[in-house]
C-alpha positions in Angstrom: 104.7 82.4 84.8 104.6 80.7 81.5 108.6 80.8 81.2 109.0 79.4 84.9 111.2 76.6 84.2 110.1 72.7 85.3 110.2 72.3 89.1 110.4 76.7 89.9 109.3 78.1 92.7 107.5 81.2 93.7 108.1 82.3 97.2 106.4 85.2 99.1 107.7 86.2 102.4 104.8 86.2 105.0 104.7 86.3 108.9 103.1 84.8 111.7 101.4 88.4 112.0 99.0 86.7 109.7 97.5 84.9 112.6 95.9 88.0 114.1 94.2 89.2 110.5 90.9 87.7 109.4 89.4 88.2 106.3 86.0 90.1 105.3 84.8 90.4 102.0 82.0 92.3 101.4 79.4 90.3 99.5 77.4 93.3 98.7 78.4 93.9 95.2 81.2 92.0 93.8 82.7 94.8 91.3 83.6 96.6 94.8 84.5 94.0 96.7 87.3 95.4 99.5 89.1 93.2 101.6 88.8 94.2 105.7 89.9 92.6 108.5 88.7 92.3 112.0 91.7 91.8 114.4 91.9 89.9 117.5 93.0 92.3 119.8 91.4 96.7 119.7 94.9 97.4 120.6 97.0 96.8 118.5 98.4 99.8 116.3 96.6 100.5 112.9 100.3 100.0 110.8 100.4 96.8 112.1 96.7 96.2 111.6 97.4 96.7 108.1 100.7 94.8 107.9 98.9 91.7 109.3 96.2 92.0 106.7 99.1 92.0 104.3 100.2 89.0 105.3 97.2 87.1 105.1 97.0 88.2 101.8 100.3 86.5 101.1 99.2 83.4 102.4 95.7 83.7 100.3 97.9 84.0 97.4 99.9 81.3 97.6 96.7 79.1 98.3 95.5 80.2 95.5 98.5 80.1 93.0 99.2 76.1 94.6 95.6 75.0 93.9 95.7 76.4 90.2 99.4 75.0 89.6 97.9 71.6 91.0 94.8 71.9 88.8 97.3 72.5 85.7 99.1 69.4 86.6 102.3 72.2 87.1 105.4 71.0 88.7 105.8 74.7 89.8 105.0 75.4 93.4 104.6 78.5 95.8 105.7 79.3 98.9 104.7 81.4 101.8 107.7 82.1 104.2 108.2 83.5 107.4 111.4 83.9 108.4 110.7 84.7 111.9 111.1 88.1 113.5 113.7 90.3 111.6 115.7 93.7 112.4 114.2 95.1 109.1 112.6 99.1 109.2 108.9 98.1 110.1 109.9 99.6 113.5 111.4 103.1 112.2 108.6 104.7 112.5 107.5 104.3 116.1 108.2 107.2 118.8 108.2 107.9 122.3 109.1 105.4 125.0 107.0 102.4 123.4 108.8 103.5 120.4 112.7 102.9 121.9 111.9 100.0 123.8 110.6 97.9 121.1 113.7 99.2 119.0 115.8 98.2 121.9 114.3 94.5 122.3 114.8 94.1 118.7 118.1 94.5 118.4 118.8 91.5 121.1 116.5 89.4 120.2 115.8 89.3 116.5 116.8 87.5 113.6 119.6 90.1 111.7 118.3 90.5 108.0 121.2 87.8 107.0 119.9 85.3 109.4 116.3 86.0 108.6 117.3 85.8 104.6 119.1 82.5 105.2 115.9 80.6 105.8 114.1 82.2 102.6 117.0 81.4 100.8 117.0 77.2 102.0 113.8 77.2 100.5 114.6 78.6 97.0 117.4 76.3 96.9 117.1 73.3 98.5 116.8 70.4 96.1 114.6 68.2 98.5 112.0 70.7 98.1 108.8 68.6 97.0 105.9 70.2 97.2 103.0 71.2 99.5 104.5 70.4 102.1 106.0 73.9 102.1 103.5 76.0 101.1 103.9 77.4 104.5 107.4 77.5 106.5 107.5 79.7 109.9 111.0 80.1 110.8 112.6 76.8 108.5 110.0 74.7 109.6 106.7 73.1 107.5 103.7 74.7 109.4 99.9 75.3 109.5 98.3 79.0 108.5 95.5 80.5 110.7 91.8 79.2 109.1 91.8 82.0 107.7 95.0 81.4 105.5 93.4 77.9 104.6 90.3 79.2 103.5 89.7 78.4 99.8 86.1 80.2 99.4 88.2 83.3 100.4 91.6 82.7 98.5 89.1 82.3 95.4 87.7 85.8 96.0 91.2 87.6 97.3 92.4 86.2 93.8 89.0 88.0 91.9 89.5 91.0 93.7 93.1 91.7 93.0 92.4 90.9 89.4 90.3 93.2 88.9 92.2 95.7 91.4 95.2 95.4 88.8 92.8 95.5 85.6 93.2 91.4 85.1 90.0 90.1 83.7 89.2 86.6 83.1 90.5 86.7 79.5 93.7 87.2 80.6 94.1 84.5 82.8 95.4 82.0 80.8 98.3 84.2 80.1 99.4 84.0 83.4 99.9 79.9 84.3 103.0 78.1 83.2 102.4 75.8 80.5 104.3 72.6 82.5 
């Protein structure tokens, strides 16, 4: 980030799925933290289970990332965007009837990867781009994360955690802020 040039942008592509994730982190011992999540519904598959969580942890990140870009009195800012629901692969995987249906409904009524790209795109590009109002933007639209999303005590300790997940230590933080 150091070499991001006045006014860049850092965009993560996120999804509403982010909604049904909420964030645990274990307080026990802090070397080990692990991020869970407690959904709001026993049904739902464990792949999505998982790709919700992901999400959330997008939107943590860009939380994050914004409040130490603000702090540094950067002109940088991130972006979480979801582009809606997309024909992409996250689907190739099911089988049996539940499987071909859900294939079958998404090829009518989702976004093609064009369409879905389109919106991603308007925010990497458009010049009236200003600032926090965008930190979140569900289907070309300014919107509002979950609570969870918006929670800074969290975002703070997602941000620890994959630190030290990716061998980061505190030392090394400096390195990774723009200097503008």
């Amino acid at each position: 980030m150091p070499s991001m040039a006045l006014n860049g942008r850092i965009l993560t592509v996120g999804s509403e799925a982010h909604r049904q994730a909420a964030p645990f982190l274990s307080e026990a011992n802090e070397t080990t933290q692990s991020l869970r999540n407690r959904l709001s519904s026993p049904f739902l598959p464990a792949w999505y289970k998982n790709y919700a969580r992901s999400k959330l942890g997008n939107n943590l990140m860009t939380l994050y990332i914004n409040d130490e870009l603000e702090r540094r009195k950067s002109s940088v800012r991130a972006s979480c965007i979801s582009p809606g629901r997309v024909q992409t692969a996250i689907f190739r995987d099911l089988n049996g009837s539940m499987g071909m249906i859900i294939k079958t409904l998404a090829r009518f009524i989702f976004q093609t990867p064009s369409q879905g790209a389109s919106g991603v795109l308007k925010i990497a590009t458009d010049p009236s781009y200003t600032g926090r109002e965008l930190d979140y933007v569900h289907c070309g639209r300014p919107s509002v994360p979950s609570p969870a999303a918006r929670d800074r005590t969290i975002a703070n300790k997602f941000w620890r955690w994959s630190m030290d997940a990716v061998n980061l230590h505190t030392e090394d933080d400096a390195v990774l802020w723009p200097r503008r």
